[in-house]
NUVO-276186 format. One record per atom (N, C-alpha, C, O): atom name; x, y, z negated. Coordinates in steps of 0.02 Angstrom, whole numbers, plus 50000, padded with zeros to 5 digits. Each point is the difference from the previous one (the first is absolute). Example, Ala and Ser with C-alpha at 12.3 -4.5 7.8 and 13.67 -1.06 7.14 Angstrom:
N,50660,49716,49610 .
CA,49955,50059,50000 .
C,50045,50060,50000 .
O,50052,49999,49967 .
N,49930,50054,50069 .
CA,50042,50059,49997 .
C,49961,50055,49963 .
O,50025,50055,49992 .
end
This chain:
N,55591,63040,43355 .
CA,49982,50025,49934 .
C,49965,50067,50008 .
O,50009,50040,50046 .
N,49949,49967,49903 .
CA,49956,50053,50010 .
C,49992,50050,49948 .
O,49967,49983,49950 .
N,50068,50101,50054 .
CA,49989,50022,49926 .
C,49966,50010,49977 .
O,49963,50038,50031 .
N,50014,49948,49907 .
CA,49962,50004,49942 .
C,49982,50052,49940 .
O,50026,49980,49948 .
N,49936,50084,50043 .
CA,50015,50026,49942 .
C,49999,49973,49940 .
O,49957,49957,49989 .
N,50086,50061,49962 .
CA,50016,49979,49950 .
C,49937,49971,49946 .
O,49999,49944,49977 .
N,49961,50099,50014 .
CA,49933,49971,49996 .
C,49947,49946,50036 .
O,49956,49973,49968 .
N,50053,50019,50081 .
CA,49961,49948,50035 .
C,50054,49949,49988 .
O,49974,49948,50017 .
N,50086,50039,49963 .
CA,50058,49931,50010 .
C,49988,49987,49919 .
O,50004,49941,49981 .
N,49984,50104,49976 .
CA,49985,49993,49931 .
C,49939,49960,50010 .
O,49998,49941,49982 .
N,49944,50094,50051 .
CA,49938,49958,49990 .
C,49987,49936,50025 .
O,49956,49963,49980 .
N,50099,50021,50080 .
CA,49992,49942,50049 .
C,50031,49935,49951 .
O,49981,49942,50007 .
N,50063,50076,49953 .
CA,50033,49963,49955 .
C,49981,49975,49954 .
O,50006,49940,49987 .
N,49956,50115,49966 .
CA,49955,49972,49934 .
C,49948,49968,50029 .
O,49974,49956,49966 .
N,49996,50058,50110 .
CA,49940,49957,50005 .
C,50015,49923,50033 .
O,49962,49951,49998 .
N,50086,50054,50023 .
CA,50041,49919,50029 .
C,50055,49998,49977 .
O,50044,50038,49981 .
N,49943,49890,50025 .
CA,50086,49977,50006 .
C,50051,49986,50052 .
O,49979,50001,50057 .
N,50085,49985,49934 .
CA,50040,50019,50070 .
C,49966,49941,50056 .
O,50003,50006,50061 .
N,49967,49939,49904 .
CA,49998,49929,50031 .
C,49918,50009,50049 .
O,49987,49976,50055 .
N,49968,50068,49896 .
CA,49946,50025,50022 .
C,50021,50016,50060 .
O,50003,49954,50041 .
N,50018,50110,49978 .
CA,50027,50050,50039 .
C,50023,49963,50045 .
O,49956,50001,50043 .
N,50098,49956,49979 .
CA,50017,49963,50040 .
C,49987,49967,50033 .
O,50015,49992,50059 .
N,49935,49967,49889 .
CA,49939,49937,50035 .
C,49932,50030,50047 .
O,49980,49978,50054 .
N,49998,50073,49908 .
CA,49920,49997,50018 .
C,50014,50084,50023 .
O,49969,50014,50052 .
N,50069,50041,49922 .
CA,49990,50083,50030 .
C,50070,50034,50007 .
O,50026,50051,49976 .
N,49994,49895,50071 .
CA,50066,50025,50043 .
C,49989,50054,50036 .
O,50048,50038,50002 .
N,49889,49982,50038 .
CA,50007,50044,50032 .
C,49968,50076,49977 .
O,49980,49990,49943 .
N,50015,50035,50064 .
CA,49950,50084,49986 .
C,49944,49958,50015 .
O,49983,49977,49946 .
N,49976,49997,50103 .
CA,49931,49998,50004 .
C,49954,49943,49928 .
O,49947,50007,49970 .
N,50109,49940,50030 .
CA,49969,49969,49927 .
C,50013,50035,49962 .
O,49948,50009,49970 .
N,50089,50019,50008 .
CA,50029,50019,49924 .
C,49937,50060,50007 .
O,49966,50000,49948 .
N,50013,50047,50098 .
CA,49949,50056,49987 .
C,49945,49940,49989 .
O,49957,50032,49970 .
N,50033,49943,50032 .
CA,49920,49934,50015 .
C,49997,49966,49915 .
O,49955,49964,49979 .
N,50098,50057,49985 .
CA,49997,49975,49931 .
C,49965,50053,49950 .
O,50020,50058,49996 .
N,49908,49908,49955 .
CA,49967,50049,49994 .
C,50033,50046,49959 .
O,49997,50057,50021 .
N,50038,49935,49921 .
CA,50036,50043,49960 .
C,50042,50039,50039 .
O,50008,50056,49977 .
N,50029,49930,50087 .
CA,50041,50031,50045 .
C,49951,50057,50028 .
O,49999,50061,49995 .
N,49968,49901,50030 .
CA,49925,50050,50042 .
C,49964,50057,49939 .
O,49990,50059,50014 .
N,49998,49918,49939 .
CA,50007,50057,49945 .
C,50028,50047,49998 .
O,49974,50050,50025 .
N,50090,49954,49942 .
CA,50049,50023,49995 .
C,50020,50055,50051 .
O,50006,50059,49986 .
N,50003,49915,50070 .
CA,49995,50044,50090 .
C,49936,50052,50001 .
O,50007,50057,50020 .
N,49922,49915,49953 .
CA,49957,50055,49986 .
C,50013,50058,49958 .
O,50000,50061,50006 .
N,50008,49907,49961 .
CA,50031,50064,49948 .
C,50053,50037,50003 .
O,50005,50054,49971 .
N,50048,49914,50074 .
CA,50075,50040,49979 .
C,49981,50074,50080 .
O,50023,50055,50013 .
N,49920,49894,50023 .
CA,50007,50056,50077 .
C,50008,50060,49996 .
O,50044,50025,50034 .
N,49913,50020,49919 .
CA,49982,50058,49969 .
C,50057,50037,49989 .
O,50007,50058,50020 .
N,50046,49901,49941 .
CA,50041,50041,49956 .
C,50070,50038,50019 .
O,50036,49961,50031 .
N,49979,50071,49965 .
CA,50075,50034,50040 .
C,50051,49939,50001 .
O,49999,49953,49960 .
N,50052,50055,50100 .
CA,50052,49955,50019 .
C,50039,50011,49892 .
O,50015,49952,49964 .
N,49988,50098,50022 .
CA,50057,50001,49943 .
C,49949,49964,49951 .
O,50024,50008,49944 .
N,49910,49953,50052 .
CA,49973,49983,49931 .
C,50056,49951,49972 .
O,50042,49978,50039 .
N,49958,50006,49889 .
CA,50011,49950,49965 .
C,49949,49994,49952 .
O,49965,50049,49989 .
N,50023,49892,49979 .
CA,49972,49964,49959 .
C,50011,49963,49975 .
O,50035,49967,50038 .
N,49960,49997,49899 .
CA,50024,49921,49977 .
C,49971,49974,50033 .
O,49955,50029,50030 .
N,50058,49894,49981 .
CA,49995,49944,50018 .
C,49998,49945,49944 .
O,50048,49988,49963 .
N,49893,49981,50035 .
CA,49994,49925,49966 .
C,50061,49961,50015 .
O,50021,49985,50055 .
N,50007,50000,49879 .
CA,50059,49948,50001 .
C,49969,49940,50029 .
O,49941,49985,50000 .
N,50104,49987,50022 .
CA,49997,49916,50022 .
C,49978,49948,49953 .
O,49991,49942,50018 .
N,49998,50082,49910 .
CA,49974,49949,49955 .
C,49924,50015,49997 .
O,49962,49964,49967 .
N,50014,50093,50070 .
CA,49930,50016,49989 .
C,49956,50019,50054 .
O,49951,50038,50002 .
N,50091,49913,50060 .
CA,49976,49988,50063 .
C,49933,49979,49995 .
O,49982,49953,49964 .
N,49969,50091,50082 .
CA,49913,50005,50033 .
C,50019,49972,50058 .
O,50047,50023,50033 .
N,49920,49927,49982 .
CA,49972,49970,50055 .
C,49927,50011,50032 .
O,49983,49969,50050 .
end
């Protein structure tokens, strides 16, 4: 297991599902290879270890 900030496990979640995650970006190298994932990683690089932000709920999942 690998830790996660609280923000990136928020975003990994609204953008998949657990079944996603399991099947197809079990590891760090798919799950960065997903474009909304790969997004997301652009943007968060910048920002101090303490950022927070909302996160898109799971009913208003971007693919």
């Amino acid at each position: 297991m690998v830790p996660v900030h609280p923000i990136c496990h928020r975003t990994i979640h609204a953008t998949l599902s657990n079944a996603e995650l399991a099947r197809t970006y079990a590891d760090a190298m798919a799950l960065r290879s997903h474009p909304a994932i790969a997004r997301f990683l652009g943007w968060i690089a910048d920002k101090p270890a303490d950022f927070h932000a909302p996160t898109l709920s799971a009913g208003r999942r971007r693919r």
